[in-house]
KEFI-309043 format. One record per residue (C-alpha): residue number from 0; residue in three letters; x, y, z. Coordinates in Angstrom, 3 decimals, padded with zeros to 6 digits. Layout:
<rec NUM,Ala,<X,Y,Z>>
...
END
This chain:
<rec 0,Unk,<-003.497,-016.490,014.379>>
<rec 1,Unk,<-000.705,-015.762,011.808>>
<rec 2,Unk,<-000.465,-012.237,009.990>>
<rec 3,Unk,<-000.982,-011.814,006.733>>
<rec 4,Unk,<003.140,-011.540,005.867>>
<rec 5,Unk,<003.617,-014.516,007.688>>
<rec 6,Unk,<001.653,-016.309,005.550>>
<rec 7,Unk,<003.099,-015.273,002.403>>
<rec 8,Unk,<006.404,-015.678,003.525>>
<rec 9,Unk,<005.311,-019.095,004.214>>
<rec 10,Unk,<003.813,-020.087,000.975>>
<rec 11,Unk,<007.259,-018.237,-001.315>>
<rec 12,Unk,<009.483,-020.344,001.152>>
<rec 13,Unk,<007.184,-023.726,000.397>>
<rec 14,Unk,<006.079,-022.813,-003.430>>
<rec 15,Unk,<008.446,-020.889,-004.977>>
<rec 16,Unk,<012.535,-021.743,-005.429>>
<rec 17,Unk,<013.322,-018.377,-006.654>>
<rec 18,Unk,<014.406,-014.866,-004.665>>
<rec 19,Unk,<012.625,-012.612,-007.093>>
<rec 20,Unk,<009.974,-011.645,-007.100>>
<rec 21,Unk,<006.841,-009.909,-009.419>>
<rec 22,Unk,<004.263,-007.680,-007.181>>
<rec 23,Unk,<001.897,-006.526,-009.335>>
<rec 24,Unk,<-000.648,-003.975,-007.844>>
<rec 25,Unk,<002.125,-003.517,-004.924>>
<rec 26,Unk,<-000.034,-000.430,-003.187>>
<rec 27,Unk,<001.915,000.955,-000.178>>
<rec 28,Unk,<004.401,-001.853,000.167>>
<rec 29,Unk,<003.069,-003.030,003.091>>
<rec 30,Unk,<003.474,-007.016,002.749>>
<rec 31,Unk,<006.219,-006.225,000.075>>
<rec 32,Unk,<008.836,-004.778,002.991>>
<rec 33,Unk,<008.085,-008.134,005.014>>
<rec 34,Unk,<009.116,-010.325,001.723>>
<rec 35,Unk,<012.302,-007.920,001.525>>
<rec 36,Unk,<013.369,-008.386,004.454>>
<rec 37,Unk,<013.418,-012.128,003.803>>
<rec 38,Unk,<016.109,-012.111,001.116>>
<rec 39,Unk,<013.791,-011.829,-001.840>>
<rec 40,Unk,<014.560,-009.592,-004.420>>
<rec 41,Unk,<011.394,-007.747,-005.149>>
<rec 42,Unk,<010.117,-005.787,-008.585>>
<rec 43,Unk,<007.002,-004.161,-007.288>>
<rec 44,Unk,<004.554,-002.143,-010.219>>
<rec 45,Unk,<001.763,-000.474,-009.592>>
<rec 46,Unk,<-000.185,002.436,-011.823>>
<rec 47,Unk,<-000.251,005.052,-008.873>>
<rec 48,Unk,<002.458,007.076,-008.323>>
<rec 49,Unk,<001.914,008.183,-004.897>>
<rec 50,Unk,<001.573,004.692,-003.459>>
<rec 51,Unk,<005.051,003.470,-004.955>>
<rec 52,Unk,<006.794,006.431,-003.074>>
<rec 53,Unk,<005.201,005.224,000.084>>
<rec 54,Unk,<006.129,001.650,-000.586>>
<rec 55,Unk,<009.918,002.893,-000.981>>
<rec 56,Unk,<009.806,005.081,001.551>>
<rec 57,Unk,<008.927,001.563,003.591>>
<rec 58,Unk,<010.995,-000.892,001.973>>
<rec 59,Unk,<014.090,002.185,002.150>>
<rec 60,Unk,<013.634,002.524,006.255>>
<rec 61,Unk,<012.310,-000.487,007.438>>
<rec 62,Unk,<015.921,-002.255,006.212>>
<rec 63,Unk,<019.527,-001.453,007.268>>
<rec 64,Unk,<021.779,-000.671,004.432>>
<rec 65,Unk,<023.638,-004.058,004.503>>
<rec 66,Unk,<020.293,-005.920,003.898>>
<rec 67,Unk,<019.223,-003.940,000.559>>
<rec 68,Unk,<019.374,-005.843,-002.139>>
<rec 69,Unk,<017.148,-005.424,-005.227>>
<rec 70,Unk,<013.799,-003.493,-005.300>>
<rec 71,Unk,<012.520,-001.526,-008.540>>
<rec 72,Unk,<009.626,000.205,-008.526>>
<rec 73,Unk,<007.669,000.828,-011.708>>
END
């Protein structure tokens, strides 16, 4: 059975022509990172504070230097 981040990765690569990327409501990051980590360039918003640190803190250490490329959170 695939994961979750699988299956989004599989429906951008299929769907959608375009590296960046919109998350609205991005929480904790958690599928975000994945998507990163796949060469999309990610714009994540969400209205809680606390949750977007998290979600950098994850997108910040779960990629090595050389594979950052764009993530704003709002």
């Amino acid at each position: 059975m695939k994961k979750r981040r699988d299956i989004v990765i599989d429906l951008l690569k299929k769907a959608y022509d375009r590296k960046d990327i919109l998350v609205s409501g991005c929480g904790t990051g958690n599928t975000m990172s994945d998507v990163f980590k796949h060469g999309y360039n990610i714009n994540g918003v969400d209205i809680n504070r606390r949750l977007l640190s998290v979600a950098a803190f994850r997108v910040q250490y779960s990629t090595k230097e050389s594979e950052k490329k764009i993530i704003n959170l709002i």
